[in-house]
C-alpha positions as CSV (number, residue, x, y, z in Angstrom):
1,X,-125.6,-116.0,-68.7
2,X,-123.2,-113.1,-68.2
3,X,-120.6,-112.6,-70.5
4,X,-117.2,-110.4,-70.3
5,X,-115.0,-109.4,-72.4
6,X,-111.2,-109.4,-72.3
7,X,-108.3,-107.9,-74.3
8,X,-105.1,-106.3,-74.5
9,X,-103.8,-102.8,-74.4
10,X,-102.3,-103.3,-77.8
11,X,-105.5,-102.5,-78.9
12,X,-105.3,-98.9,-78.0
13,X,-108.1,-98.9,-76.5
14,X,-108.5,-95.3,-74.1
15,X,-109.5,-95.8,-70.6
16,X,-113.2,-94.6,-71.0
17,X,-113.7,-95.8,-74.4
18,X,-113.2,-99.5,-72.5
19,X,-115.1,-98.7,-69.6
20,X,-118.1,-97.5,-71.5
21,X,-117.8,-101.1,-73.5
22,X,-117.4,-102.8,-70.3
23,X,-114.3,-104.5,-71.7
24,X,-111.2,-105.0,-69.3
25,X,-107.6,-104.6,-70.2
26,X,-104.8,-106.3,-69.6
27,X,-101.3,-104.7,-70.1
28,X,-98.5,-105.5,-71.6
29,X,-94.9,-104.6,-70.5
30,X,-92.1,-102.6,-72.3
31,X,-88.7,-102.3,-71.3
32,X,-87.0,-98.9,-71.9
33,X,-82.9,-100.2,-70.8
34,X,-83.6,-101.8,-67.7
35,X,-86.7,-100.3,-66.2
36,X,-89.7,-102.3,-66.7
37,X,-93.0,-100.7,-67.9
38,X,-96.8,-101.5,-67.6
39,X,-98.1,-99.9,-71.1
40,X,-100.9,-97.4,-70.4
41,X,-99.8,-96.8,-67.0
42,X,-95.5,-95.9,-66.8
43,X,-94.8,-95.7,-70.1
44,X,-95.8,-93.2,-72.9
45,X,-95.2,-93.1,-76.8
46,X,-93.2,-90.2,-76.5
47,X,-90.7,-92.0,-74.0
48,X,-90.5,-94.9,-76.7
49,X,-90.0,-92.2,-79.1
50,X,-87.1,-91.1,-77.2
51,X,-85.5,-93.9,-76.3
52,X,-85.5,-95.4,-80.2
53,X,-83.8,-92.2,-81.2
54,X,-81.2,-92.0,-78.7
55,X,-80.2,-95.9,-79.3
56,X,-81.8,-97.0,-75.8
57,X,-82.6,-100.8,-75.9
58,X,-86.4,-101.5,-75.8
59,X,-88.1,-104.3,-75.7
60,X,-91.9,-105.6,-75.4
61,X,-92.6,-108.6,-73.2
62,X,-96.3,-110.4,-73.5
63,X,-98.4,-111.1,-70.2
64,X,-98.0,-114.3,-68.3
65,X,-100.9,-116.7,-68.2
66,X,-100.6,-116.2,-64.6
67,X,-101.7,-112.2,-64.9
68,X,-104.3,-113.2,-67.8
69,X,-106.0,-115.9,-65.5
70,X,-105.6,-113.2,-62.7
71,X,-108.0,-111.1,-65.1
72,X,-110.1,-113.8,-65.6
73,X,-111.0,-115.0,-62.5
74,X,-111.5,-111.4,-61.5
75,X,-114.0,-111.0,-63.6
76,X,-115.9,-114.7,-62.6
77,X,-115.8,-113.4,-58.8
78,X,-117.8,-110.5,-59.9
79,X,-120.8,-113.1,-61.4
80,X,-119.7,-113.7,-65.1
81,X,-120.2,-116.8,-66.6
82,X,-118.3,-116.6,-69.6
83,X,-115.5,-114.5,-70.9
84,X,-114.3,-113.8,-74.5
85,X,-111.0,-112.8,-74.9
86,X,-109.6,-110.7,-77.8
87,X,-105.8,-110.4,-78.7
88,X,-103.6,-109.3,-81.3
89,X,-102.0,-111.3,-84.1
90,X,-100.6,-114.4,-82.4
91,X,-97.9,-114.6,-85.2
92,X,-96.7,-111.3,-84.1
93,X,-96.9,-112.1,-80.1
94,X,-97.3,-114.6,-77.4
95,X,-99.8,-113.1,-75.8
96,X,-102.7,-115.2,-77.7
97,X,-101.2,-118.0,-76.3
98,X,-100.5,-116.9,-72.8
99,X,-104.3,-116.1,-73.4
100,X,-105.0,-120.1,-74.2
101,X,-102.9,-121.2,-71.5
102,X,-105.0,-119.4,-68.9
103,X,-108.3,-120.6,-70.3
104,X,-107.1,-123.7,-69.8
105,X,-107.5,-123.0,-65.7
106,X,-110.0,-120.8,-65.6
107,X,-113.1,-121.2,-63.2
108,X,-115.4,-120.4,-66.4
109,X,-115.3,-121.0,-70.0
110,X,-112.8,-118.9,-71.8
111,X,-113.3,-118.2,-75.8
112,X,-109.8,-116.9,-76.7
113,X,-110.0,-115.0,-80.4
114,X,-106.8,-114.0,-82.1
115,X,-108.0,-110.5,-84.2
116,X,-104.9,-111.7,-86.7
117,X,-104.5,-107.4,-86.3
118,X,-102.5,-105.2,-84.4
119,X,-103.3,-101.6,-82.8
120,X,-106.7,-100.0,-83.0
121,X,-108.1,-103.3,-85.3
122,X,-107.6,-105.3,-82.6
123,X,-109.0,-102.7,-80.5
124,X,-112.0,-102.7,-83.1
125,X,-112.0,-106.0,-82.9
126,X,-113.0,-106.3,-79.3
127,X,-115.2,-103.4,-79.5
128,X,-117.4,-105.9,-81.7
129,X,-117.6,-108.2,-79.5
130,X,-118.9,-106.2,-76.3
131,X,-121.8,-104.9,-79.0
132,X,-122.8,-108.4,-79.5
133,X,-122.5,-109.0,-75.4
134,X,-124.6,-105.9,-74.6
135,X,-127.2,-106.8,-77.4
136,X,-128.2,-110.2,-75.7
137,X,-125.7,-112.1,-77.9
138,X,-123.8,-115.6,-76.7
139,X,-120.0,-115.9,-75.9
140,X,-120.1,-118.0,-79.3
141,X,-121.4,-115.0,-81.6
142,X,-119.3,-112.5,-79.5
143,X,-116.2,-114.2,-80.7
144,X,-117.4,-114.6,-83.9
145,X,-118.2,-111.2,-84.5
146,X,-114.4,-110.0,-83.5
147,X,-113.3,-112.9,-85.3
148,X,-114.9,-111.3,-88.6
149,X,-114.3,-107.9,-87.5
150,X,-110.6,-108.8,-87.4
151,X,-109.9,-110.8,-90.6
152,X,-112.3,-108.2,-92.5
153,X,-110.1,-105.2,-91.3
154,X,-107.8,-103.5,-93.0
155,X,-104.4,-102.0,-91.3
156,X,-102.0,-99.8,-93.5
157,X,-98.5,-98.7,-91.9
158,X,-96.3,-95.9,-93.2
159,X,-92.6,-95.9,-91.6
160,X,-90.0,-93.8,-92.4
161,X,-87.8,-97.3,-91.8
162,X,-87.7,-100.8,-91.8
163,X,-84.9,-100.8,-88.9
164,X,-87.1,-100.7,-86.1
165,X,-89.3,-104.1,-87.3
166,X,-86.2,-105.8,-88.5
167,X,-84.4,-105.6,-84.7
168,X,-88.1,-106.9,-83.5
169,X,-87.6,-109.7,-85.8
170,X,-90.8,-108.5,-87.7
171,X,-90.3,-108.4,-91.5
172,X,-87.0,-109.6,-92.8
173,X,-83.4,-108.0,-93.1
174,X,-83.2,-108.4,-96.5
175,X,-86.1,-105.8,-96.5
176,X,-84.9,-103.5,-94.0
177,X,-81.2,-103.2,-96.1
178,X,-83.0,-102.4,-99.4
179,X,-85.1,-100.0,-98.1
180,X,-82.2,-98.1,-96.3
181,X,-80.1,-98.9,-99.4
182,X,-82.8,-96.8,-102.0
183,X,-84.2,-94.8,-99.5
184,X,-87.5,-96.2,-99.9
185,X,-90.2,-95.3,-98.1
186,X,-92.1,-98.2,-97.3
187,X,-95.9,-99.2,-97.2
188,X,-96.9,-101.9,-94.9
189,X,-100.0,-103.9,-94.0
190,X,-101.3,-106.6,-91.9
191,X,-102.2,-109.5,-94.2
192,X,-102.2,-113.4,-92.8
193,X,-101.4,-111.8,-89.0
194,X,-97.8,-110.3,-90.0
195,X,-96.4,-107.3,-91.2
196,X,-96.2,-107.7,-95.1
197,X,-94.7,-104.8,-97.7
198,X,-97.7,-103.2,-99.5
199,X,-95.5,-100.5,-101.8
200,X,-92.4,-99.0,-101.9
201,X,-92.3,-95.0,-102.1
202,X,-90.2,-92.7,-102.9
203,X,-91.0,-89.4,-100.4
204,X,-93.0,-89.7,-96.9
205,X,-95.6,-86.8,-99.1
206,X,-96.1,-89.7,-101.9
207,X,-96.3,-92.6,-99.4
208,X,-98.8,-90.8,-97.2
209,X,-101.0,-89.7,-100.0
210,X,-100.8,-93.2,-101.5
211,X,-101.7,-94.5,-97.7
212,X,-104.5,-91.8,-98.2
213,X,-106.1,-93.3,-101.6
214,X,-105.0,-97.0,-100.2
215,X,-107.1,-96.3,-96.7
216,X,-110.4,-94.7,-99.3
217,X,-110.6,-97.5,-101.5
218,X,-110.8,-99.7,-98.4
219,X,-113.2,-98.0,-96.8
220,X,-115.8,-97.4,-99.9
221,X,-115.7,-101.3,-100.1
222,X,-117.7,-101.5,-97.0
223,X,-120.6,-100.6,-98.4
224,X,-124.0,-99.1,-96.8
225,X,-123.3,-100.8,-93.5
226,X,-120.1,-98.5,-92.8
227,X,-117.1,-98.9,-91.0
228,X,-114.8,-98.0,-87.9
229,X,-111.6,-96.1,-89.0
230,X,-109.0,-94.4,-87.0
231,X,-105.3,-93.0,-87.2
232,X,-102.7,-93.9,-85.2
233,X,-98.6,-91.8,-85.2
234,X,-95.3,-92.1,-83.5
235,X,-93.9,-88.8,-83.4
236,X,-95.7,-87.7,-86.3
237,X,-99.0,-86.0,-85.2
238,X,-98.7,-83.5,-87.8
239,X,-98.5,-86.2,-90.5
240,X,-101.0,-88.1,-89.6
241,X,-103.6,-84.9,-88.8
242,X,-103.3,-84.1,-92.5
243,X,-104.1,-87.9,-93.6
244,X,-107.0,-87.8,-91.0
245,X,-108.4,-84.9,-92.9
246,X,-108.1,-85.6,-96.0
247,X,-109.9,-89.0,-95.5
248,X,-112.5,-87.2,-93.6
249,X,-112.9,-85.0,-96.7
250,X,-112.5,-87.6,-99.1
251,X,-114.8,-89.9,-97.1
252,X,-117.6,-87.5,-96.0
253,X,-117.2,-87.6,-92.2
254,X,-117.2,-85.2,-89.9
255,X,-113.3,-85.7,-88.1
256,X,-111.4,-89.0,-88.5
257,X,-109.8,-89.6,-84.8
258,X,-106.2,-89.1,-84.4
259,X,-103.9,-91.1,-81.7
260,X,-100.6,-91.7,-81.0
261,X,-100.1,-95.5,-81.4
262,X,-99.4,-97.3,-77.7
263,X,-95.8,-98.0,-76.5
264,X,-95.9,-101.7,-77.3
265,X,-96.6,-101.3,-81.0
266,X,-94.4,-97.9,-81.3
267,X,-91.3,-99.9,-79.9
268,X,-91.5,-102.0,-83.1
269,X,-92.7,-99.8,-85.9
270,X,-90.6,-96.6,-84.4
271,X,-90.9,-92.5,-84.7
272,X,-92.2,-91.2,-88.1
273,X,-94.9,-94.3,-88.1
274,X,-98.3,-93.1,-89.7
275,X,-101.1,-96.2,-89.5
276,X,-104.9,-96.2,-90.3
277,X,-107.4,-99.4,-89.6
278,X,-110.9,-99.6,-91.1
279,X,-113.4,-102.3,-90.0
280,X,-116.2,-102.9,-91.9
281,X,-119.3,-102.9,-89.7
């Protein structure tokens, strides 16, 4: 049996990096005013970045079933038998169900996972499951193992405001007007598959080195099997370097990789955003 695996490019998952896994990825769209773009293809962070700071409406739209099944049945004309299919939080987005919808029609059986994550953890997420594919494993334990990878993940999220997530209707705006109101600067994480206040911070130096000590703690509870861990910025690369190396120092690694999140998840989190993910292993 031949199994595939699926995701979406909310994972922020680079071109090679998905290649090399043999994992395809479907896009989803953003909206920048009126002009419609594919993320990973039209649209970059720094054009979101932009855009948010010069008031320009943007918005994020999920892929059809129809584009999802398109995927799918790609993938079944080129011999697979099976596909598992890996999206972010479906409390945060409809593409998990666009995802179940298509399954539904597919020529071949579909396993649709929801990662309950967002960004690289999803990405993560996925990655799991190709190791399983490439190691012999069934559709079932694929699924499983993103499954696991996903609820065992941890996601921390630094924003310089809650305005951003309250227009997307992502935490509340009783939040966003007491964070403006002290100037807090807010910690955030992924807990239950939403956005969910961690902390509250005074300074963007105390909240990243707090995000710093939050992101160690996580990852020494792995254990001896290890973990997957990455950073993620929206016009904050020099930010987020510094937390990358001080985890790496702090964690014994040679480097700690560095990205800037993708345009779907910087349209709702905005410029200023520093994130990390660890996945146990």
């Amino acid at each position: 049996m031949t199994v595939a695996v699926v995701t979406d490019s909310t994972g922020s998952l680079a071109s090679a990096d998905a290649e090399r896994e043999g994992i395809t990825v479907v896009p989803l769209q953003v909206i920048i005013g009126a002009e419609v773009h594919v993320e990973g293809t039209s649209v970059t962070a720094d054009m979101i970045a932009e855009a948010l700071a010069s008031f320009v409406p943007v918005n994020t739209s999920r892929p059809s079933p129809e584009e999802l099944l398109g995927a799918y049945e790609r993938l079944a004309a080129q011999g697979v038998d099976e596909i598992v299919s890996v999206h972010l939080s479906a409390r945060m987005s409809g593409t998990f169900e666009s995802a179940e919808l298509a399954a539904k029609q597919a020529s071949v059986p579909v396993t649709v996972v929801d990662s309950t994550q967002v960004g690289i953890a999803t990405g993560f997420a996925a990655g799991r499951a190709a190791r399983v594919v490439a190691a012999g494993g069934t559709a079932l334990e694929a699924a499983d193992a993103a499954r696991r990878a996903g609820e065992s993940s941890t996601a921390l999220i630094y924003v310089d405001t809650l305005e951003y997530l309250r227009r997307g209707g992502r935490v509340g705006a009783a939040a966003a007007l007491i964070g403006s109101a002290l100037s807090v600067k807010p910690l955030l994480t992924i807990a239950d598959g939403i956005v969910q206040p961690l902390e509250r911070v005074r300074t963007q130096s105390k909240a990243l080195a707090r995000l710093g000590a939050l992101t160690v703690e996580a990852a020494r509870a792995c254990g001896d099997e290890g973990f997957d861990i990455g950073v993620q910025h929206l016009a904050n690369e020099q930010a987020a370097q510094q937390v990358a190396d001080r985890l790496a120092h702090d964690l014994g690694l040679d480097g700690v990789p560095v990205d800037e999140v993708g345009a779907v998840i910087g349209a709702h989190v905005g410029p200023g955003t520093v994130a990390v993910s660890v996945t146990p292993r």
